[in-house]
C-alpha angles and dihedrals in degrees: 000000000000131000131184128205151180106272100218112154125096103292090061126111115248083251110075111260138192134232126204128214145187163158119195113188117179129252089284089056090251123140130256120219118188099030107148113226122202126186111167111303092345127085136176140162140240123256130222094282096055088259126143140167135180113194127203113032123158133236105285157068119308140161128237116225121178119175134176129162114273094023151090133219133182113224126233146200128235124192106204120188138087094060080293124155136223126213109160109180097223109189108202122210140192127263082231093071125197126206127186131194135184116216083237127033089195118092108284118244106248102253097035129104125257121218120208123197103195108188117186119196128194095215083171128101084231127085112249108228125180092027115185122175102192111186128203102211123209119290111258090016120111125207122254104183130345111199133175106218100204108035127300135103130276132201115204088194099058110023103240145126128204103204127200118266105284124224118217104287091011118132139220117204119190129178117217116186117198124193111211127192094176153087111228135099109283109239108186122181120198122182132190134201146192140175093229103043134022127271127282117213133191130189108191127188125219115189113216124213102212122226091271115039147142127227128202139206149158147205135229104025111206105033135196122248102263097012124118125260117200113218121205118191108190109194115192146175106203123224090248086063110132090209112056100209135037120209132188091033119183147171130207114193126191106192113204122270120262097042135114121214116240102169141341124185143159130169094229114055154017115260123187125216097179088111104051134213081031118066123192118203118188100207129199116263117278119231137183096191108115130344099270093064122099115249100162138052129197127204115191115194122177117198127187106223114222118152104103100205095058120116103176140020125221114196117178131185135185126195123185134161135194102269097036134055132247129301122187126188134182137206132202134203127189118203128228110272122171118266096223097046108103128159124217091225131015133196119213116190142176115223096170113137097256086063094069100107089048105052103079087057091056098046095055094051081056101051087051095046089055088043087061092059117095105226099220083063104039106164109213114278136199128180110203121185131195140188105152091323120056117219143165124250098181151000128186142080092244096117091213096048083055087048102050093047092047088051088054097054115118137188106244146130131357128129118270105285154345116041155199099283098117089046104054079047092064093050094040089052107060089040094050116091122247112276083017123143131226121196110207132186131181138131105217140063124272117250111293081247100043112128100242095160087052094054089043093056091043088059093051094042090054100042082232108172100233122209118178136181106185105170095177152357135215096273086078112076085205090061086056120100114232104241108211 
């Protein structure tokens, strides 16, 4: 982590200068010491904790370079002035460098075997001797088969693999083969070692589709306001399946909000609309005995979208049967928004029914943030809100229009928890201008696979001023909405 700050004290020129700070620790959170530091003329080196500063630099752009023997480490760019930090998250690796790839990067079908490809490369100028890649495999897998493709030897017991001696650019491939009989995301952990650079480590997830699933998908993505967006439910029992047969089967649908249904048919079952905007379909039992049988279902819905103000559609489905539990898929849709539109600030907030006590809160830092604006010089502003769906309220620099949207806002709605915060990120960054801010509020997790590296780099690749007030996650009940 690094930060960088106005120097202020006694030792500081008359003219404001910046002072910039770190720790770097490696992939295992451990810190590096001796790392050299370089920002423009000025250089310094970590301490045994990792730690580093570098005092008295001046208002401008400058890279980052750190550099130590055995590692790599990306540069970065740092914009100091306007009593503005700096805190670029630099990763360092190691020069004996470890990939793994699944044979499948969707999600893998419960029962079936998962196929690993580790490949280690010596990216160093020095020979790679005692090298040893050790896997963690999965919780609840068991391995099948573990080979080194091109010499080496492998032990089944305890996972690991002694490689022969690698040159500089030479490669080590080894095939690892897991067996899984659940239904939990796959987290696999490879590690590599050497007697002449540090160890590389990878932790790779696997998503896994359960026996009995449901699988969502839409056309087309994004999708024009008042234009037409296909849904297709796919319900299966897969082959691997203990029980041959599912019976009871039904699937609950919540289309998004905003939409207007247009259609809705499949050739083996009943579904009900009457409670919009749930539907409820009653399906034919499933069966793997022969190949005759019917083991998967399609739905096909199709909506009309029509509320102007939506960003992005969240569609979820749920499919059970007598004899499995529970699946639940979801299905987002952004809608078409202008490349070249981008706001100078933008406001994310969560509305979903467990923020209402702190709405008001919210409400009112709003209101003095906007109080702080002088109206001759209004930025562009947009408030976006977001429960599973994500909209816009507003839109404008006219500093009464935002008020009277931000007084309107109200705590409802939204499933249990988590929510779409991630999500409503991903669509406020790219429209947000470089060196913009965005102020964001919520009070529950993001969705287990919400791309929160991907917003995060976003927000350093963009020099956007970020402001949060989280005030919970989902591991607090009282953070969870009451669904009726």
């Amino acid at each position: 982590l690094y930060t960088l700050e106005p120097c202020n004290n006694d030792s500081c020129t008359q003219e404001e200068t910046y002072r910039a700070s770190g720790t770097i620790r490696d992939k295992a959170g451990n810190p590096l010491p001796g790392i050299t530091i370089k920002i423009g003329d000025k250089t310094t080196v970590t301490n045994a904790t990792g730690y580093w500063e570098i005092n008295s630099l001046q208002e401008g752009n400058y890279e980052i370079i750190a550099t130590k023997d055995g590692y790599t480490f990306p540069s970065q760019t740092c914009a100091l002035g306007n009593n503005e930090n700096c805190s670029p998250k630099i990763k360092p690796g190691s020069v004996l460098d470890i990939k793994v790839v699944p044979n499948n990067w969707k999600p893998a079908k419960q029962g079936e075997n998962v196929t690993y490809t580790i490949t280690v490369t010596n990216q160093g100028e020095e020979t790679a001797t005692a090298v040893v890649l050790t896997d963690t495999l999965p919780e609840s897998t068991t391995l099948v088969s573990i080979e080194a493709m091109e010499g080496g030897e492998c032990d089944a017991d305890t996972v690991t693999c002694t490689l022969p001696d690698l040159t500089p650019g030479a490669t080590a491939t080894v095939k690892l083969v897991i067996s899984n009989a659940q239904a939990k995301s796959l987290v696999n952990k490879a590690t590599v070692t050497a007697k002449e650079y540090p160890d590389d480590v990878q932790i790779t997830w696997t998503a896994v589709k359960p026996y009995l699933s449901v699988t969502l998908s839409d056309t087309p993505d994004p999708v024009s306001t008042g234009a037409t967006l296909h849904y297709t439910a796919d319900v299966d029992l897969n082959h691997n399946a203990p029980t041959t047969t599912a019976t009871g089967v039904q699937l609950v649908m919540h289309l998004p909000k905003g939409v207007e249904l247009k259609s809705l048919n499949t050739d083996y079952g009943i579904c009900d609309t009457s409670k919009l905007p749930t539907v409820i379909c009653e399906l034919t039992d499933l069966s793997i005995d022969s190949p005759e049988a019917i083991s998967h279902i399609t739905v096909h819905t199709q909506v009309l979208l029509n509320d102007p103000g939506l960003l992005l559609l969240t569609h979820e489905a749920t499919v059970k049967a007598n004899e499995y539990p529970t699946h639940t898929d979801r299905e987002r849709t952004k809608i078409a928004i202008p490349e070249g539109i981008k706001v100078d600030i933008a406001f994310v907030i969560d509305v979903t029914g467990s923020m209402q006590q702190e709405i008001n809160g919210v409400i009112k830092a709003l209101k003095a943030f906007i109080a702080e604006i002088e109206p001759s010089k209004a930025p562009l502003i947009a408030l976006i809100v977001f429960t599973d769906d994500v909209k816009i309220e507003a839109f404008t620099r006219d500093l009464d229009v935002l008020l009277g949207a931000v007084k309107k806002l109200k705590a409802e709605g939204g499933g249990t928890c988590p929510e779409a915060s991630v999500e409503a990120l991903l669509i406020a960054v790219p429209h947000t201008k470089e060196g913009g801010e965005i102020l964001f509020a919520t009070d529950a997790s993001p969705y287990a696979d919400a791309e929160v590296e991907k917003v995060m780099a976003l927000l350093r690749g963009k020099g956007i001023r970020f402001n949060a007030m989280i005030t919970g996650d989902c591991s607090n009940e009282s953070d969870w909405n009451q669904l009726p």
